[in-house]
C-alpha positions in Angstrom: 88.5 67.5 146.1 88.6 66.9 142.5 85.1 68.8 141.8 86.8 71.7 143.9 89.5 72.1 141.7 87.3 72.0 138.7 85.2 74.6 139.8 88.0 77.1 140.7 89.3 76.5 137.0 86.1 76.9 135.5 85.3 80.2 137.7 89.2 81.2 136.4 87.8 80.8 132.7 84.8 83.0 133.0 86.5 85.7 134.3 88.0 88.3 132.4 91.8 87.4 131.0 94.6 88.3 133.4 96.0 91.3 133.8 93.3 93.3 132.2 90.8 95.6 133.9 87.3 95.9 133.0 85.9 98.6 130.4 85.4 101.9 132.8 82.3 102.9 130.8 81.8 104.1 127.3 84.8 104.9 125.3 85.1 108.4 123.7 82.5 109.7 121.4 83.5 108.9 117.5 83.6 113.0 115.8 80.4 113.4 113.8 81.3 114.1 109.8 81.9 117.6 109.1 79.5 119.6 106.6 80.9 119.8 103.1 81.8 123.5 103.8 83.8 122.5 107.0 85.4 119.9 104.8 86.5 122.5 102.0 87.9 124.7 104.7 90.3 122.2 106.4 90.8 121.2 102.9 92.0 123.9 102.1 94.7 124.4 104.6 95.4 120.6 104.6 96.3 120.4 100.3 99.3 122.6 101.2 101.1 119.7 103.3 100.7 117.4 100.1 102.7 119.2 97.8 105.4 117.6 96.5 108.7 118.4 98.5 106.9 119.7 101.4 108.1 118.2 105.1 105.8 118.8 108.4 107.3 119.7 111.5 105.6 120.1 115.0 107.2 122.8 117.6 110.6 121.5 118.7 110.8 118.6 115.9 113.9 118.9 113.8 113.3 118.1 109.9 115.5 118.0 106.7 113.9 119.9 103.7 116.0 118.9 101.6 120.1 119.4 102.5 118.5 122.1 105.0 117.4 122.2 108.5 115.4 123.6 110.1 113.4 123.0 113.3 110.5 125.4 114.7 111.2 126.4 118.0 108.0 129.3 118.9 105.1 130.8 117.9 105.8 134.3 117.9 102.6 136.0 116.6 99.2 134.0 115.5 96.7 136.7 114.0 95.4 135.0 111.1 92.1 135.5 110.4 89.5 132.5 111.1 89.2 130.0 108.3 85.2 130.4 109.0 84.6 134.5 109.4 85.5 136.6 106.3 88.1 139.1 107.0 89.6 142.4 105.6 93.0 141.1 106.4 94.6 137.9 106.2 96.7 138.1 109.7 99.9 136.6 109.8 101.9 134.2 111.6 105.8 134.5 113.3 107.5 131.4 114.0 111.2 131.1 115.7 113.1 128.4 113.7 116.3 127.3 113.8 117.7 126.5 110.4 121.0 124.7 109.6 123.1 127.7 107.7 121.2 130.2 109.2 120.9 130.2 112.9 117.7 130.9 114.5 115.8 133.5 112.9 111.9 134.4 112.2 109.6 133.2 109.2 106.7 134.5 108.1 104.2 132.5 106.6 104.7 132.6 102.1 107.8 134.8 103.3 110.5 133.2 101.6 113.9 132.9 104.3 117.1 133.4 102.4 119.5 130.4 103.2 123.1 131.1 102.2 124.2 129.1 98.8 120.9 127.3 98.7 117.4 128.2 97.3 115.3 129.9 100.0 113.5 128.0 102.5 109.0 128.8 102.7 106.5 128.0 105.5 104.0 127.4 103.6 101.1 126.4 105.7 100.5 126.3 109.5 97.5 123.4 111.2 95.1 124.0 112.5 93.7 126.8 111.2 92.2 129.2 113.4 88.4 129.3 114.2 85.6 131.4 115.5 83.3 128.7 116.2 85.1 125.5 115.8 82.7 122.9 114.2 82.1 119.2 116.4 85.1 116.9 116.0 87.8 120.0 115.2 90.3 120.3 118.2 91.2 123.9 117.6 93.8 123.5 120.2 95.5 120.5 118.1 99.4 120.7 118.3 100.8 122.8 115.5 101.8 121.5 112.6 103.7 123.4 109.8 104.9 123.1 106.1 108.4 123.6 104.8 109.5 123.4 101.2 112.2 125.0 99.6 112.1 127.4 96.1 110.5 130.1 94.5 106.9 131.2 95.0 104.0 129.1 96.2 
């Protein structure tokens, strides 16, 4: 009886711990590194969400930039031009926002919204960019992020 016991705790210590299922195959695929040039592109949309006095928002998240609100509610219009083809034009992007003082209203992206009494609210930069050919490890259909600050130009 004794020996029983001690093999059914034994067997109960080489199994796996309880409550836990075994590993269901490989786990996801780490991203390979993007190519310099890839780098500098998402680079360059990236640097604008590290400026000083910039908050991020994603669609539906409500943020203070500074004693203002403002929370994006749409994406109205997305024709910028890919970050990897060179176009004539730029595009633009329209985004519904609701912003304390203001109500909901449009912003363009480097349009500057006039807020009553207080210095005008920017978008300054919407992620991700938009691609043609999206390079390995970019999820072009990431959840929007976008850039508020407050002030004069860019």
């Amino acid at each position: 009886m004794r020996s029983l016991w001690l093999l059914l705790v034994l067997a109960g210590c080489a199994g796996a711990p309880a409550g836990t299922d075994p590993p269901a195959g490989p786990g996801p695929r780490p991203s390979p590194p993007l190519s310099e040039e890839h780098q500098a592109m998402v680079d360059s949309v990236e640097r604008w969400f590290r400026v000083p006095g910039t908050v991020t928002a994603r669609l539906g998240e409500e943020v203070a930039v500074g004693d203002v609100r403002v929370r994006p509610l749409a994406v109205l219009e997305d024709s910028r031009c890919p970050i990897d083809v060179e176009c004539v034009w730029a595009g633009r992007i329209r985004v519904r926002v609701a912003v304390s003082g203001v109500g909901e209203t449009e912003m363009e992206l480097h349009r500057p919204l006039a807020v009553p009494g207080r210095e005008p609210l920017r978008l300054t930069a919407v992620a991700p960019p938009r691609w043609h050919r999206p390079p390995p490890g970019i999820d072009p259909n990431a959840a929007a992020r976008f850039a508020f600050r407050r002030g004069g130009a860019d």
